[in-house]
C-alpha positions as CSV (number, residue, x, y, z in Angstrom):
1,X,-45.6,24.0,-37.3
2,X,-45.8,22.1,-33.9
3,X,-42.4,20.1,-34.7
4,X,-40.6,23.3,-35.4
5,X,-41.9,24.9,-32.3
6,X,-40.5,22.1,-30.4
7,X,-37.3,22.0,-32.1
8,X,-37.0,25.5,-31.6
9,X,-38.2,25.3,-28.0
10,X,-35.7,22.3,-27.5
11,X,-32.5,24.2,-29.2
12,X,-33.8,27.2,-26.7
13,X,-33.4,25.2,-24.0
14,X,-30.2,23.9,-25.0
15,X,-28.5,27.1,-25.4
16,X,-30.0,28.5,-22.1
17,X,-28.3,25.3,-20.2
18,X,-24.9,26.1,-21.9
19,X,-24.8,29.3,-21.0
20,X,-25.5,28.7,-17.6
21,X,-23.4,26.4,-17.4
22,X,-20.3,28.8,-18.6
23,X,-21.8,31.3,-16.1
24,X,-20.9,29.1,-13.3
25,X,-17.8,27.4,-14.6
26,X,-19.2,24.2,-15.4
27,X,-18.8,21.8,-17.8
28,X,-20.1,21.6,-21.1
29,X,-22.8,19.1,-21.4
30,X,-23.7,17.3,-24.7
31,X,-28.0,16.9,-25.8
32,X,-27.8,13.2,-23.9
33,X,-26.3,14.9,-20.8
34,X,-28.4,17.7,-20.4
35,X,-31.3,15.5,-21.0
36,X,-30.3,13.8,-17.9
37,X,-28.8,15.9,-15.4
38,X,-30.8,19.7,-16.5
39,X,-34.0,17.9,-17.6
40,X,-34.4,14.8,-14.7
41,X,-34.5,12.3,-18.2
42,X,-32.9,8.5,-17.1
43,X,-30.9,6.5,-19.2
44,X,-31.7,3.2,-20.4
45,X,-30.5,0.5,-18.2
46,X,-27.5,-2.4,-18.5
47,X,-26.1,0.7,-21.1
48,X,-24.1,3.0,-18.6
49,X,-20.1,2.9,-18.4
50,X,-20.1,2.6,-14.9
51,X,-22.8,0.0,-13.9
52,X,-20.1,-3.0,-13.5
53,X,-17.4,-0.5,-12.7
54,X,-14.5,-1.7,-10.4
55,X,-11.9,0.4,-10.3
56,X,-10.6,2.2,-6.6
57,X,-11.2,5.9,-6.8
58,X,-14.3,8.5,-6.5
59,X,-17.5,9.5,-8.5
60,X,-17.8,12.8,-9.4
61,X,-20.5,14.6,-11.2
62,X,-20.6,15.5,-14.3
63,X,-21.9,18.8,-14.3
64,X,-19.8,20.5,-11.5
65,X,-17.0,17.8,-10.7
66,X,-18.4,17.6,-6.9
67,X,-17.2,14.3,-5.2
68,X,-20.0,12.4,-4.9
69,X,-19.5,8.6,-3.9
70,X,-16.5,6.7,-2.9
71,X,-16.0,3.4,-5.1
72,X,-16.0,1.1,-1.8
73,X,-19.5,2.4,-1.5
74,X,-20.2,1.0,-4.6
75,X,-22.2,-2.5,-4.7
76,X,-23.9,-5.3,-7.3
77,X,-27.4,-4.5,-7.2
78,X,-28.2,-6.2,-10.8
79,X,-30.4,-3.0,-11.1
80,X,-29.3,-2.1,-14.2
81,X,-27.4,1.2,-12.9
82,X,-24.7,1.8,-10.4
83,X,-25.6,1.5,-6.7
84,X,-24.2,3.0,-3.9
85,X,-25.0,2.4,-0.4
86,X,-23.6,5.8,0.9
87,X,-22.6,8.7,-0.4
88,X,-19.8,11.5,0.5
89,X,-20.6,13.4,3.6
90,X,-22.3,16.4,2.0
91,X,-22.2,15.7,-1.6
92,X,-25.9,14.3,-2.3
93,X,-29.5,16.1,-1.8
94,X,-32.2,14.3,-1.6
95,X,-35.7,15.8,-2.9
96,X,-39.2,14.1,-3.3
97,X,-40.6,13.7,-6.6
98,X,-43.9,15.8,-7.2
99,X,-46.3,12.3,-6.8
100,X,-44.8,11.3,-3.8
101,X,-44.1,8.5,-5.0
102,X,-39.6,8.2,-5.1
103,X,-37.2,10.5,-3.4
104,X,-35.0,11.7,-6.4
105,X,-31.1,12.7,-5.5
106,X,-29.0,15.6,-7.0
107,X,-25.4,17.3,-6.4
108,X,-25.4,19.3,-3.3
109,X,-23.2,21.5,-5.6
110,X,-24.8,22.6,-9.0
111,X,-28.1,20.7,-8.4
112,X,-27.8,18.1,-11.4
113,X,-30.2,15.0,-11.5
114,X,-28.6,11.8,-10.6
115,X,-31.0,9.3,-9.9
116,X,-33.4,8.2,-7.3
117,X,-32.5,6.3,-3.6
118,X,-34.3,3.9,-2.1
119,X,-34.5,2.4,1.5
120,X,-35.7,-0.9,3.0
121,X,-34.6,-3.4,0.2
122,X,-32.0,-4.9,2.5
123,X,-28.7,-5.3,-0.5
124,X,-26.3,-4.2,1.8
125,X,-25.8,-3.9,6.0
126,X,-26.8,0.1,5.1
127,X,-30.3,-1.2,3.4
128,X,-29.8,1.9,0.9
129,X,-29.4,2.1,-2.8
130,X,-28.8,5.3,-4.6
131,X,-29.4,4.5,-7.9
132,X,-27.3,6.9,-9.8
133,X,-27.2,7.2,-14.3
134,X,-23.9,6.6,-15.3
135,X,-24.2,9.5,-17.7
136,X,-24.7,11.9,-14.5
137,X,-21.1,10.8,-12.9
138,X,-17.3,11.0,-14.3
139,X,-14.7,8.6,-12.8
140,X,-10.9,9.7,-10.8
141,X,-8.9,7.3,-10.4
142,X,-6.9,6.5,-7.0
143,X,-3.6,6.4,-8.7
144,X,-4.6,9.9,-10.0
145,X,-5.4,11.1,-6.8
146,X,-2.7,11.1,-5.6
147,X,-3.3,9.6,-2.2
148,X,-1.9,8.5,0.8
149,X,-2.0,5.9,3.3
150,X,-2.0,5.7,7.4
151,X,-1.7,3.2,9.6
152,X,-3.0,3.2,13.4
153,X,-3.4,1.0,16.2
154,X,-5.3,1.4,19.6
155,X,-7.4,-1.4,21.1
156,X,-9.9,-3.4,18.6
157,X,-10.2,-2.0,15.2
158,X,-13.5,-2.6,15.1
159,X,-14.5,0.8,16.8
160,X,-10.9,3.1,15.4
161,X,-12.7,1.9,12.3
162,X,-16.2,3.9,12.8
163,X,-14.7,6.8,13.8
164,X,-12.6,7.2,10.6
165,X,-14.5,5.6,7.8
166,X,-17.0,8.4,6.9
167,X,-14.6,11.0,7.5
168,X,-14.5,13.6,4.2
169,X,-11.1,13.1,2.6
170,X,-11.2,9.8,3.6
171,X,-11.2,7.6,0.4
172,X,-11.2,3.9,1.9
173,X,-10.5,2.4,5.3
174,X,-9.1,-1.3,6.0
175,X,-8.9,-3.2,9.0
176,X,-5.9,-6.0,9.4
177,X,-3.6,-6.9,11.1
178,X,0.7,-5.3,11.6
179,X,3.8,-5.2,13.3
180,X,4.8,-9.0,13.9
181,X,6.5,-11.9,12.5
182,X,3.5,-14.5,11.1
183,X,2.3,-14.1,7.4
184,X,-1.1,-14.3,6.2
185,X,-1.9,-14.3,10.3
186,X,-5.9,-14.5,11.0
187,X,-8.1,-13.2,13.4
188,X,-7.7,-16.4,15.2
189,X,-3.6,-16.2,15.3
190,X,-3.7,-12.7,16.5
191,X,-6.0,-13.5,19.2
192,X,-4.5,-16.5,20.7
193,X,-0.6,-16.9,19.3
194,X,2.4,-15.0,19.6
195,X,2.7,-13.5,16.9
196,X,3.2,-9.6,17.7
197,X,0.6,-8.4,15.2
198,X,-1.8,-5.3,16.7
199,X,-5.1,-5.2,15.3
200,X,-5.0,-2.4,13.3
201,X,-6.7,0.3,10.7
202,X,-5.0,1.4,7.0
203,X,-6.8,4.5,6.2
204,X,-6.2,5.8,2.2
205,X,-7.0,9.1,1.8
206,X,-6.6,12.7,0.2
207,X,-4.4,15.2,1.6
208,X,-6.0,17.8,-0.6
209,X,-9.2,17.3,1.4
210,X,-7.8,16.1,5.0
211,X,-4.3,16.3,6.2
212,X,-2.1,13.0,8.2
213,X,-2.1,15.7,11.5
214,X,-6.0,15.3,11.7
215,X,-6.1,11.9,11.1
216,X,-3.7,11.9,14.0
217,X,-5.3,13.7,16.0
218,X,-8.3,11.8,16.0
219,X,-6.4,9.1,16.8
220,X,-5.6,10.2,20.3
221,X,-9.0,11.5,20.8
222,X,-10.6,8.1,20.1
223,X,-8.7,5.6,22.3
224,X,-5.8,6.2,25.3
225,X,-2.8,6.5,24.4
226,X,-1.8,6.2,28.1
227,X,-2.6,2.4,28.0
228,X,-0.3,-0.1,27.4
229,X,-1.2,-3.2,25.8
230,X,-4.8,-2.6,26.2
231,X,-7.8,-0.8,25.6
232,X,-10.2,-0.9,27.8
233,X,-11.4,-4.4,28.7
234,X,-9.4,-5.3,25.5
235,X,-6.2,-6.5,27.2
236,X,-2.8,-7.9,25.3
237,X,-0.3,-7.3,23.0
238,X,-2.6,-6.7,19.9
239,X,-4.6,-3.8,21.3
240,X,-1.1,-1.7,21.9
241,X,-1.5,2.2,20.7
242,X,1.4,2.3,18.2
243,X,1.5,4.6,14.7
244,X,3.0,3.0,12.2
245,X,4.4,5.9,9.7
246,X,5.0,5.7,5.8
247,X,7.3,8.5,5.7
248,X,9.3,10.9,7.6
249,X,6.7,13.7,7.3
250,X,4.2,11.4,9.1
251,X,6.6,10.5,12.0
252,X,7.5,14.0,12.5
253,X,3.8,15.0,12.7
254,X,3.4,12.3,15.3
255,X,6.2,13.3,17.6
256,X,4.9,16.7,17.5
257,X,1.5,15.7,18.7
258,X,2.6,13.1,21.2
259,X,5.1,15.9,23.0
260,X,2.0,18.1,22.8
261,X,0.1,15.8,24.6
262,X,3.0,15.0,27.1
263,X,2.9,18.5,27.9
264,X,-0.6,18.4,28.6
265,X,-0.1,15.7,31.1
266,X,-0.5,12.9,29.3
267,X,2.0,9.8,29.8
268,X,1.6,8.7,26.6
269,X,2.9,5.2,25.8
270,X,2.2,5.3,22.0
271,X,4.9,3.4,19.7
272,X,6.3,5.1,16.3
273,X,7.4,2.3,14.1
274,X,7.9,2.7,10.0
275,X,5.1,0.5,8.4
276,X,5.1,-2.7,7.8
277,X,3.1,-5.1,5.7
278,X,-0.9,-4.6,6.3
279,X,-2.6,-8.1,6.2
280,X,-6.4,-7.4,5.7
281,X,-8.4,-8.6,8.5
282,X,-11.4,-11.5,7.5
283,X,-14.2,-10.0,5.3
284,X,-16.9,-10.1,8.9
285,X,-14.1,-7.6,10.5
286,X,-14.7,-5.2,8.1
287,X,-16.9,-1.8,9.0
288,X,-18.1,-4.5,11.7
289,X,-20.5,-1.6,13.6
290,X,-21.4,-0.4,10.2
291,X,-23.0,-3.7,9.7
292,X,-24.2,-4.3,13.1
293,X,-25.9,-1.2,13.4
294,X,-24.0,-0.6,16.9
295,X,-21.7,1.3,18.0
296,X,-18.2,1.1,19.4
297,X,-17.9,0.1,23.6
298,X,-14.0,1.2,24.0
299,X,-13.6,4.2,21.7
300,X,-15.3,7.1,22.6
301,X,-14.5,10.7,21.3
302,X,-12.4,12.7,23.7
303,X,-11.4,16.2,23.2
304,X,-7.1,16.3,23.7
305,X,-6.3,19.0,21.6
């Protein structure tokens, strides 16, 4: 009599979750799913598809299809489930289990279990781990996304980096090195030869979620444009303010905003060149403040627009 109950109780529950779930759009959830996301369950570890994911592209949940976490967030934490060390801007609440004990995380959006974060176990520069069921998440690729790229320079891309890396929208962020003659150049080259690179930032992102005019825009706002061939106490040719565009849409977006600020006042002395090859900048360059806790000397927010 007591195993019917339960079965009964359990097929009650089942239906109820489906039905809520069509009430508010979502998606249809299998027993194992609901187990997990409705009923705070976990799946057995080493099991999930995405614990030794790879792939470029965004987490999603699986209730709701919320963007969760960006895959360059994504790290080896030999935990048994995948780890992130930051999530989209947003996307993730946290809540504190009943004993006090963990702090479990769910969807901002529909409120579906994903796992359980933890602080202080020092994996990553960010010393967080959200430890996230596979079953809880579905995978979009970048190629899917349709995304696209930009390219900036202005003064040391350590700190145009930390202004744009957490943006929402923004799906990755690269810092490297464009614009001159010398291949495969390094940090050192740059620095000390003549080899015309600026130090700059590839940003790959979603127009769905944030357009190429307020990436540019932010650009201006976080460095002088009036400058030339320096940033602050950065001084020579690799710290020039120069967009370089991927298309004609981006350069016209660019003009548009430079002649804005012009007519502000500005003598703006950025460069509009068509993109060139991006070299990736040494491993230590990248999210450099990020991992230093610190913030950026020579790029601070100013309001131009």
């Amino acid at each position: 009599m007591k195993y019917l109950i339960f079965i009964f109780g359990f097929l009650n529950l089942h239906c109820n979750s489906q039905e809520n779930m069509e009430a508010k759009n979502y998606n249809n959830l299998n027993a194992e799913e609901i187990n997990v996301i409705i009923n705070k369950g976990t799946e057995k570890p080493f099991i999930g598809k995405f614990t030794d994911y790879k792939e470029d592209g965004i987490y999603t949940c699986k209730q709701c299809n919320a963007q969760l976490y960006k895959s360059n967030d994504k790290f080896d934490s030999h935990c048994g489930w995948p780890s992130f060390d930051d999530e989209i801007e947003g996307a993730v609440k946290r809540v504190p289990d009943k004993d006090g004990r963990r702090v479990e995380i769910v969807c901002a959006t529909c409120g579906g279990h994903l796992g359980h974060v933890f602080e202080g176990e020092n994996f990553t520069p960010k010393n967080m781990r959200h430890c996230v069921n596979s079953i809880s998440l579905n995978f979009v690729s970048a190629d899917s996304l349709k995304l696209e790229k930009a390219i900036f320079a202005g003064g040391c891309f350590w700190g145009i980096e930390y202004h744009f890396q957490n943006l929402k929208g923004v799906i990755k962020t690269d810092v490297g090195y464009t614009g001159g003659k010398k291949e495969k150049p390094s940090y050192q080259d740059v620095c000390h030869t003549n080899t015309g690179h600026a130090e700059a930032i590839e940003i790959t992102f979603n127009p769905s979620i944030i357009s190429y005019e307020e990436l540019a825009k932010l650009f201006f706002e976080i460095h002088d444009p009036t400058q030339i061939n320096r940033q602050g106490p950065d001084i020579g040719e690799q710290y020039r303010s120069e967009i370089f565009y991927t298309n004609e849409s981006q350069k016209q977006t660019a003009e548009k905003l430079i002649n804005n600020l012009k007519a502000k006042g500005y003598d703006v002395v950025t460069k509009l060149t068509p993109a060139q090859i991006f070299w990736t900048a040494e491993e230590y360059h990248q999210e450099y403040y990020t991992k230093k806790g610190d913030e950026p000397y020579c790029h601070i927010y100013k309001k131009r627009f």
